[in-house]
N, C-alpha and C positions, 0 to 999 in steps of 0.2 A: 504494500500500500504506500510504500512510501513515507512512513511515518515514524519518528518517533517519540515512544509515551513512556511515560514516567508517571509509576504510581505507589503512593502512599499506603499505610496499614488502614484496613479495615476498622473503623470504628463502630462503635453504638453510638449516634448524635440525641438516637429519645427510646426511651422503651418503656411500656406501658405493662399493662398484665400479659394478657395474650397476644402482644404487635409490642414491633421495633422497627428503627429508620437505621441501617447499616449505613453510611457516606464511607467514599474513598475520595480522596485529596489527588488532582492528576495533569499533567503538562505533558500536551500534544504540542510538535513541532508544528502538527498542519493543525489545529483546534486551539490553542491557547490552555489556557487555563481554566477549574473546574472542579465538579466534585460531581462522584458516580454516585446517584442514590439505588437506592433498594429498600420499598415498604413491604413488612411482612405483617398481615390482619385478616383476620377473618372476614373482615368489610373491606371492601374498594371506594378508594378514597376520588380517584380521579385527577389526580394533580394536574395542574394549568400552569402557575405560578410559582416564581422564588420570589419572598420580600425579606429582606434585612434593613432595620430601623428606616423601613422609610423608602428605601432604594430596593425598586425591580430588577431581578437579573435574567435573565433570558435564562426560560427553562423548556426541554424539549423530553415529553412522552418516551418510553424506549416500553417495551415489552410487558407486556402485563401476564401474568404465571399462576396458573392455579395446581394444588397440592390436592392428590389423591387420596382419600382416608383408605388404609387395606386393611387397617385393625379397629374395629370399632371398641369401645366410645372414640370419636375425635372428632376435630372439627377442621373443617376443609380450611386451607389457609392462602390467600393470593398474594403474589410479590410482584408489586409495579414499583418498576424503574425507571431511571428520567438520569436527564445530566445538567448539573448546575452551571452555567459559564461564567466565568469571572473575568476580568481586566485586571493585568498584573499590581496594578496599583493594589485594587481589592486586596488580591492575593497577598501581598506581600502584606498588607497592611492588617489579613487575616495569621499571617505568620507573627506577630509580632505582639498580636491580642487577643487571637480566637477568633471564631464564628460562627454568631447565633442567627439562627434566618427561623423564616417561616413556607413550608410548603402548604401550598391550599389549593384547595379540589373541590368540585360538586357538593362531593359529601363531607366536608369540613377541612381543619388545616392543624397540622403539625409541628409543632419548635423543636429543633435540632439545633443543639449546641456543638460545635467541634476546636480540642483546644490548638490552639496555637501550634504546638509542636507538630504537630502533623501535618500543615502547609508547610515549617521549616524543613520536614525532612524531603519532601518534594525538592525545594528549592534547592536545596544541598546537591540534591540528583540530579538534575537539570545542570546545575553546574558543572558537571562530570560529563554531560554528555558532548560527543566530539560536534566542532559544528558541521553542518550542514556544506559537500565543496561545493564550489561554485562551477555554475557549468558554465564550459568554454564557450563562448559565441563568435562563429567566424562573419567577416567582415561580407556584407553583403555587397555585389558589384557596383558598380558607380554606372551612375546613367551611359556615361563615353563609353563604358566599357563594353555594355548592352548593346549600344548597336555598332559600336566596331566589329564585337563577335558577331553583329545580322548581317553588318554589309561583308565578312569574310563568307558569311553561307549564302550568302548570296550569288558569289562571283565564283 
């Protein structure tokens, strides 16, 4: 794909009785920066929205998952995922103080707190990674050149 990611540990940002919000912390060369969610609840929440104090961050749907009971008593359980995007600023600004936001959906909205250290160890990672080479670009011809080369097929 052409890409690469760098990602963070696994946290819990909310966990409730029977539901929790896993985030991972992550830096794509081709996406920026961001955090992987995953809700686990017996309810579908339908998330649309990231807000932190105020400020929207573009949040995008990824897969919605539903769990098979095979041993009864249990209760069916569905995991929707989505990705948070941040702007380094955010980011770095989340490494340095944490980051509480809020996801909200149809069916209500969740606070996830994640601390600080976990954007830092991203950051750390990203700095290790080699850059990107630059691809060579050859010089395209010059107008005189273009039709010297027409008038030589020509004659």
């Amino acid at each position: 794909m052409g890409a690469d990611i760098v990602y963070g540990g696994d946290i819990i940002a909310y966990y409730g009785l029977i539901e929790a919000l896993h985030v991972t912390p992550l830096y794509s060369t081709r996406s920026g920066f961001g955090l992987k969610t995953s809700f686990q609840s017996p309810r579908k929440m339908y998330f649309l929205e990231a807000w932190s104090y105020g400020k929207q961050f573009d949040y995008v749907k990824g897969m919605t998952t539903k769990s098979v009971c095979l041993i009864q008593p249990c209760m069916p359980m569905s995991a929707e995922q989505g990705i948070l995007s941040m702007d380094e600023t955010d980011f770095i600004a989340a490494a340095s103080k944490g980051f509480e936001f809020e996801l909200v959906g149809k069916a209500g909205k969740i606070v996830g707190k994640v601390p600080a250290q976990a954007f830092r160890t991203v950051l750390d990672m990203k700095g290790r990674l080699k850059p990107a080479p630059t691809p060579q670009v050859t010089a395209a011809p010059s107008a005189t050149e273009d039709a010297s080369e027409k008038n030589d097929e020509d004659s």
